[in-house]
Structure formats: structure tokens, C-alpha cells
C-alpha positions as CSV (number, residue, x, y, z in Angstrom):
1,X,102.2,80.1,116.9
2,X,101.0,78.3,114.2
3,X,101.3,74.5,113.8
4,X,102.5,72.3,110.6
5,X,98.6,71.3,109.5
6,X,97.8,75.3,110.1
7,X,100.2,76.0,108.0
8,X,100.1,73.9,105.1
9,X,96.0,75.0,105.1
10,X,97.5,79.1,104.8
11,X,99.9,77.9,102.3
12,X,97.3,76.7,100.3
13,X,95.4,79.8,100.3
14,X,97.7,81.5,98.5
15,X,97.5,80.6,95.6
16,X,93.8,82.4,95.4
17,X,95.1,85.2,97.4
18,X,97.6,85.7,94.5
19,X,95.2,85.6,92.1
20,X,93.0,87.9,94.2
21,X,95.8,90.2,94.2
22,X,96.7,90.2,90.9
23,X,92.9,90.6,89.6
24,X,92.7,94.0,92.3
25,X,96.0,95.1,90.7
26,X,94.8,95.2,86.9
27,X,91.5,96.5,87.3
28,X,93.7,98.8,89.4
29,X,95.9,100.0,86.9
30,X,93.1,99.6,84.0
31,X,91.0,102.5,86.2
32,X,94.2,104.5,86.3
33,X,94.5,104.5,82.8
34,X,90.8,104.5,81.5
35,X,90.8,108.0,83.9
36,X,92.7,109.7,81.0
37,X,90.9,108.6,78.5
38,X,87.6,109.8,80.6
39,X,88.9,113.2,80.8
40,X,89.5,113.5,77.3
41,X,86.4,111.9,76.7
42,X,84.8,114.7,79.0
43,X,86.5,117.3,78.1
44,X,85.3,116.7,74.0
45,X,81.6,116.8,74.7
46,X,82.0,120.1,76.5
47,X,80.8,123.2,75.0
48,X,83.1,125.4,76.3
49,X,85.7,127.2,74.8
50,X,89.1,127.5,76.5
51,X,91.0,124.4,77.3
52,X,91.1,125.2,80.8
53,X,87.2,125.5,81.0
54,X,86.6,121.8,79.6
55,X,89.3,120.1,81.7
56,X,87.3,122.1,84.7
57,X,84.0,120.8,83.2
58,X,85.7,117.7,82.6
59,X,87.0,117.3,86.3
60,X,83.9,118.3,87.9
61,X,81.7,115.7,85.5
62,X,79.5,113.0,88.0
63,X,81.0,110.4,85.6
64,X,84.7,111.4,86.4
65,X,83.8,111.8,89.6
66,X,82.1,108.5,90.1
67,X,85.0,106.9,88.1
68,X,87.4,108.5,91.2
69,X,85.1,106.2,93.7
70,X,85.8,103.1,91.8
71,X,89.2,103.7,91.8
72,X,89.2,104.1,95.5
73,X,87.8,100.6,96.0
74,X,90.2,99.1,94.0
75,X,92.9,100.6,95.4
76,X,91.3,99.7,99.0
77,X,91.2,95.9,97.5
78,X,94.3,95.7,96.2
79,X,96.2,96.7,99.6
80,X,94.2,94.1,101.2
81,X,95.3,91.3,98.8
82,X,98.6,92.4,99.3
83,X,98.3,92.6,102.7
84,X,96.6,89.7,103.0
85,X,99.9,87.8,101.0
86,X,102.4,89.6,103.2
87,X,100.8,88.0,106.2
88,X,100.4,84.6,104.8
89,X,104.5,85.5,103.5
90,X,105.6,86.2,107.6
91,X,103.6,83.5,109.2
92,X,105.5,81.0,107.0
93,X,108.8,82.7,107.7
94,X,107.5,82.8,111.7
95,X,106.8,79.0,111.4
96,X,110.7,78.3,109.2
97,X,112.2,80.1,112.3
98,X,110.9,78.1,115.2
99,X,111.2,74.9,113.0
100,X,115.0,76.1,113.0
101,X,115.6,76.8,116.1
102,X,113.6,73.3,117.2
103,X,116.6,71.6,114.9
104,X,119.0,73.5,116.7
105,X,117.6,72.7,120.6
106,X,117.7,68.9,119.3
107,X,121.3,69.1,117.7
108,X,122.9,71.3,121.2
109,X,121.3,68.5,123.6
């Protein structure tokens, strides 16, 4: 279980835990959205005729592909922020519980 001092010091690493999480979210999101704009990208430089041939070129491109590998690690980042804050989120509520229940044990006795 975790004490009063233990507590305030995890309290107070949220704050950069949220900011953490929020930075793993936009570059998140940005990667998501810079992913169209790659294909397109991709898919204009090709030589190829059809439309279905340059999204294929497009897809199979090492910089798309490489692009797919950064979005991987920021999605791997962001669920670890937000892991991270859902922990820091039950240990509080684990610590409000007990405190409550102490209150109670003293007010039955």
C-alpha cells in the first residue's frame, strides 16, 4: 500500500506524465495524418500509369514503410503514457479508499 509522502511524490509526477502523454499523442496523430499526405506524395513521383499501380508503388515505398515504423513507436509511447497516468489515477483512488475506510474504523469505535 502506499503511504501519504509516497503518494504526494506520484502525485507530483503527473503533471510530466501528462505532458508526456499529451506530447506521444500529437506526434501520434501528426504521423497518422502526415501518412496521407506521404502516399500522395508517393504515389505523384511514380511513373506508373494506373492509379492502382502508384498507390501499390506508393505502399511498397521504403519511405512509407519507414514512416509505418515511426508510427509504431509512437503508438507504443503513447499507451505507456497513458498507462503510466491510469496507474498513478488507481493508486490515488487505492490510497482515498483505505483513508476512508481508516475514518470509518475511527468513527465505529
Amino acid at each position: 500500500m502506499i503511504d501519504g509522502d509516497k503518494l504526494v511524490e506520484r502525485l507530483e509526477n503527473m503533471s510530466p506524465a501528462i505532458i508526456a502523454h499529451a506530447k506521444a499523442k500529437s506526434e501520434r496523430i501528426y504521423i497518422e495524418q502526415y501518412r496521407k499526405s506521404k502516399i500522395a506524395l508517393l504515389m505523384g513521383e511514380s511513373q506508373e500509369k494506373t492509379a492502382v499501380a502508384r498507390e501499390q508503388y506508393a505502399y511498397a515505398h521504403p519511405e512509407y514503410q519507414e514512416l509505418l515504423k515511426g508510427l509504431k513507436e509512437a503508438v507504443k509511447e503513447e499507451e505507456k503514457c497513458k498507462w503510466t497516468l491510469e496507474q498513478l489515477k488507481i493508486e490515488f483512488e487505492m490510497w482515498r479508499t483505505v483513508q476512508a475506510n481508516e475514518r470509518y474504523q475511527k468513527d465505529i469505535v
